[in-house]
N, C-alpha and C positions, 0 to 999 in steps of 0.2 A: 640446372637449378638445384641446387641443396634442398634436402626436404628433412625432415626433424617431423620425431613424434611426439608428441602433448609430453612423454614422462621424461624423454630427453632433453624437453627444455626448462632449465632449474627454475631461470626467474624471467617474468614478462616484465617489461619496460613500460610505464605510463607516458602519454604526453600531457595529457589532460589539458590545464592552461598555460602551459609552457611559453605556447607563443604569446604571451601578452605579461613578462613580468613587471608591468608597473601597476597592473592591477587582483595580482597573485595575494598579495597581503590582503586587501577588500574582501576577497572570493572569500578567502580561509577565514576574515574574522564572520561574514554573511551566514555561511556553512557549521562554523562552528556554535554560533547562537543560532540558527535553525534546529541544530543535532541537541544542544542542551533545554530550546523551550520541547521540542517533540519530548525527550524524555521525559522531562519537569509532569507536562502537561498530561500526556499518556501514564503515565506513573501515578498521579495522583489522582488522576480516572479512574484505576484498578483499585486503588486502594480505597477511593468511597464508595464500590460498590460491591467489595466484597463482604463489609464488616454490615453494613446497613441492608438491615431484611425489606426495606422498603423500596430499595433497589432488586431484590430478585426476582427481576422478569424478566422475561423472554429478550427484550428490546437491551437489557443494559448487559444482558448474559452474549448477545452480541459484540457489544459494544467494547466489553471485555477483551473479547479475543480478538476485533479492530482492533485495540491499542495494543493490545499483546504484539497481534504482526506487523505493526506501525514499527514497532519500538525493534524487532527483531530487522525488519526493514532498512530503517535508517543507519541501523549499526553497524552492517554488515556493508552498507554502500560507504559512508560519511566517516568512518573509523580510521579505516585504513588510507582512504584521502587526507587527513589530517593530521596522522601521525605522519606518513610521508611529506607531505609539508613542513612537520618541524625537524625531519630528519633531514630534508633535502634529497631523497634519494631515487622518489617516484615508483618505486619496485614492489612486487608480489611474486612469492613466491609461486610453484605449479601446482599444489593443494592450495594455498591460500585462493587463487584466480579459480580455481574448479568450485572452492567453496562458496565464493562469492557469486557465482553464475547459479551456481544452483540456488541458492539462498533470494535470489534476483528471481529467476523465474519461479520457485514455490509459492513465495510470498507474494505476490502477484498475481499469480492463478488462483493462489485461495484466495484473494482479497474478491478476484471478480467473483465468484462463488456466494462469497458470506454478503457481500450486497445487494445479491438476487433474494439470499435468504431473509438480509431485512427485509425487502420489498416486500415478500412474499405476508412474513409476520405483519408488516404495517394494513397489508390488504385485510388480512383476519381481523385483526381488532376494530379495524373499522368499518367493511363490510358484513362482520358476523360479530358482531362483540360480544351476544349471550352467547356463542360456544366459543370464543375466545379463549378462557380457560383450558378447556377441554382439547382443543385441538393442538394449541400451543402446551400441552402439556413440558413439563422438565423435562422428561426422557426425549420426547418427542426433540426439542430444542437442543438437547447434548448430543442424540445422534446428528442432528443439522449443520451442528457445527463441528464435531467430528468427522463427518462426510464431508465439507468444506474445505478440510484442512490435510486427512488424505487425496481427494482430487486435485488439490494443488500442488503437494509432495509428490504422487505419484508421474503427476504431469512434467513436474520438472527433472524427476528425475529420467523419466525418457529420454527429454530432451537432451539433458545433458551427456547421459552415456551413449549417446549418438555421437557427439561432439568430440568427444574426449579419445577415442580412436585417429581420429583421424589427423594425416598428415601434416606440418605445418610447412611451409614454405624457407624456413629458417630463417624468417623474421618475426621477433618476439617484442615488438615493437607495437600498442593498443593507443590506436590516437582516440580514446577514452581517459576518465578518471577509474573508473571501473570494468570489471572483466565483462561487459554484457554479452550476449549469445551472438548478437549482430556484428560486434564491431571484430568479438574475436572467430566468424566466421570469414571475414575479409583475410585474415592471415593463410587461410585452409586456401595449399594450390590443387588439392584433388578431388574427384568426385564430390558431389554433396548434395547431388540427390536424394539420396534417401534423408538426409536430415532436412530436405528444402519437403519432401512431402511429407513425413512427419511434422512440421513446423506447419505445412499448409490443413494438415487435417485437424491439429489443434485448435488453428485459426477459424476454420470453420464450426469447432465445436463451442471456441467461447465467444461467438455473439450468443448465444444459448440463454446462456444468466441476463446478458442485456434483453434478449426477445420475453426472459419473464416479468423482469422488470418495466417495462413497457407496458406489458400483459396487468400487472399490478397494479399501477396507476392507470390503467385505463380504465379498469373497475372501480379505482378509489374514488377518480375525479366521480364519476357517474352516482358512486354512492354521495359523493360531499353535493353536487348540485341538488340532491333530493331533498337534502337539509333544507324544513323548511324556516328558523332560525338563523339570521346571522349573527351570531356569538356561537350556534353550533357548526356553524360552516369554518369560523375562524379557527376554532380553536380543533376541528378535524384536520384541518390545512397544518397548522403549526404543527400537527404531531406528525407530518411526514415533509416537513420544507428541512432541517436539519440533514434526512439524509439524502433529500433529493439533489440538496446542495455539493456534499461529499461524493457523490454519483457520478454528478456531473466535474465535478473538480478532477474526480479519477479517471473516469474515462476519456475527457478532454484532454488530458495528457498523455494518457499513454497510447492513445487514438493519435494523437501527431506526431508520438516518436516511432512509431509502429506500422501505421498505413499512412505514412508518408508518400505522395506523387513521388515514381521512379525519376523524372525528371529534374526531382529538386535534390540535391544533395550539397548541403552545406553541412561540414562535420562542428563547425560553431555553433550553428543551432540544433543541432543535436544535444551537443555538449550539454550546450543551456537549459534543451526538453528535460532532458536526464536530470541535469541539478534539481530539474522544479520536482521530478515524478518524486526522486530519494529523499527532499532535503523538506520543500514546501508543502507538498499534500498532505502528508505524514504532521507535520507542527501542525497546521489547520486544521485537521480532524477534530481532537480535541475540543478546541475552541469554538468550533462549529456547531459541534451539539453540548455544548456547556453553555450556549452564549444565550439564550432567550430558555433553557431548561429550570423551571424551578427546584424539580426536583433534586438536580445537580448541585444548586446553592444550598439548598437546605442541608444534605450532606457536608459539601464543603466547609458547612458555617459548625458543622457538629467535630468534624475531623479537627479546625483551626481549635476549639472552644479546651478538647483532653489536652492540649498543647499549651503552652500558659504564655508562651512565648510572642502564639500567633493570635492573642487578642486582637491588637493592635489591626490585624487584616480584615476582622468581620466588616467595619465600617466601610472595605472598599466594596463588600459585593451588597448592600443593602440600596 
């Protein structure tokens, strides 16, 4: 059997959804308006909460770098899918495919990371809300999210230069849209031990953030049933339903493309997991916590107003 190494092989071959072209046009216009509202929506996240001082706290200083990695996310999966589409060609190059595998698992490792770290922040303000200040200090919150965002680069980059050694079968052929770690571990005919225990001690490290997260809301709920007030029980609840939503939106997905039963292998619905993990969670973040957020309208409505243009739009968020 021919074997080929990572820098020997120039370009990798997509299938993506090759085998279904009467529904290839659909996929690309779905994908394409998924990757332009994520922008839109992520984009204009960032930009009402950097200018408005009544956004900087701890929660939107988050939320920030959510859309930051949303947006670095989808571009890096959805980019290169879409231009290949209008080229017809399916191909990536052997940096392009390294770059997107890394950029696949960083952003993902940090994302499970900065979820924990919302959690964490939601339990503060609402289980200690007079030290709430104090504990969530700025400093405190930039290294939070600076540690976030090294554990997830440093993570991925193990992974990856694990990978990238090693032998390929000289079939450079990804029944993927994109380079993931999984699909182009199927090409590897050699050892891969050490990258299956490497990958297995990760595994064990990131239920981690989910077991604080868990930890978080178990304190929240307990503080919100002490409410003795319902208007303050609702309106405690509302200030953590946004990201319990996104929580579970993220980890539902990537929990079924991930610990999927060895028994079940269908590379279609993998396919399909994948579109939703790069294409849908990413758009829906945004909107998720914009969508019951006053404070997000009131900016919104102050960003449309310096704009003369976007009059016209105040009247849809009122």
């Amino acid at each position: 059997m021919f074997l080929a190494n990572w820098t020997s092989v120039k370009v990798f071959f997509f299938l993506g959804f090759s085998q279904y072209p009467k529904v290839q046009v659909i996929i690309f216009v779905v994908c394409l308006l998924m990757y332009l509202i994520t922008l839109l929506g992520n984009v204009i996240l960032i930009s009402i909460t950097i200018p408005d001082s009544h956004l900087h706290t701890p929660m939107y200083l988050f939320l920030s770098n959510l859309s930051f990695l949303d947006i670095w996310y989808t571009s890096s999966a959805l980019t290169p899918m879409l231009a290949n589409f209008v080229s017809g060609r399916n191909t990536i190059s052997f940096s392009g495919c390294a770059t997107q595998m890394y950029l696949s698992l960083a952003m993902g490792s940090t994302e499970c990371v900065l979820l924990s770290m919302m959690a964490y922040d939601r339990y503060v303000a609402i289980c200690h809300p007079l030290r709430y200040p104090v504990i969530m200090n700025r400093r405190t919150c930039v290294q939070i999210a600076a540690g976030s965002w090294m554990t997830g680069c440093l993570t991925a980059l193990v992974e990856t230069m694990t990978v990238l050694p090693l032998s390929l079968c000289g079939n450079s052929i990804i029944n993927r849209f994109t380079c993931e770690i999984l699909a182009v571990l199927k090409l590897v005919c050699v050892d891969t031990s050490l990258v299956q225990l490497i990958m297995l001690v990760i595994s064990v490290l990131l239920p981690l953030p989910v077991l604080l997260i868990c930890i978080s809301y178990a304190f929240i709920l307990t503080s919100i049933l002490r409410i003795s007030s319902v208007e303050g029980r609702s309106k405690a609840f509302l200030t953590c339903t946004a990201h319990l939503m996104v929580v579970v939106l993220f980890y539902g997905t990537a929990l079924s493309v991930y610990l999927k039963p060895s028994a079940v292998d269908s590379q279609e619905i993998d396919k399909f997991m994948a579109l939703v993990c790069a294409g849908l969670t990413p758009m829906l973040n945004p909107i998720i916590y914009s969508l019951r957020n006053k404070e997000v309208k009131v900016a919104l409505k102050k960003l449309l107003i310096r704009n003369p243009f976007n009059t016209a739009c105040i009247s849809i968020l009122k």
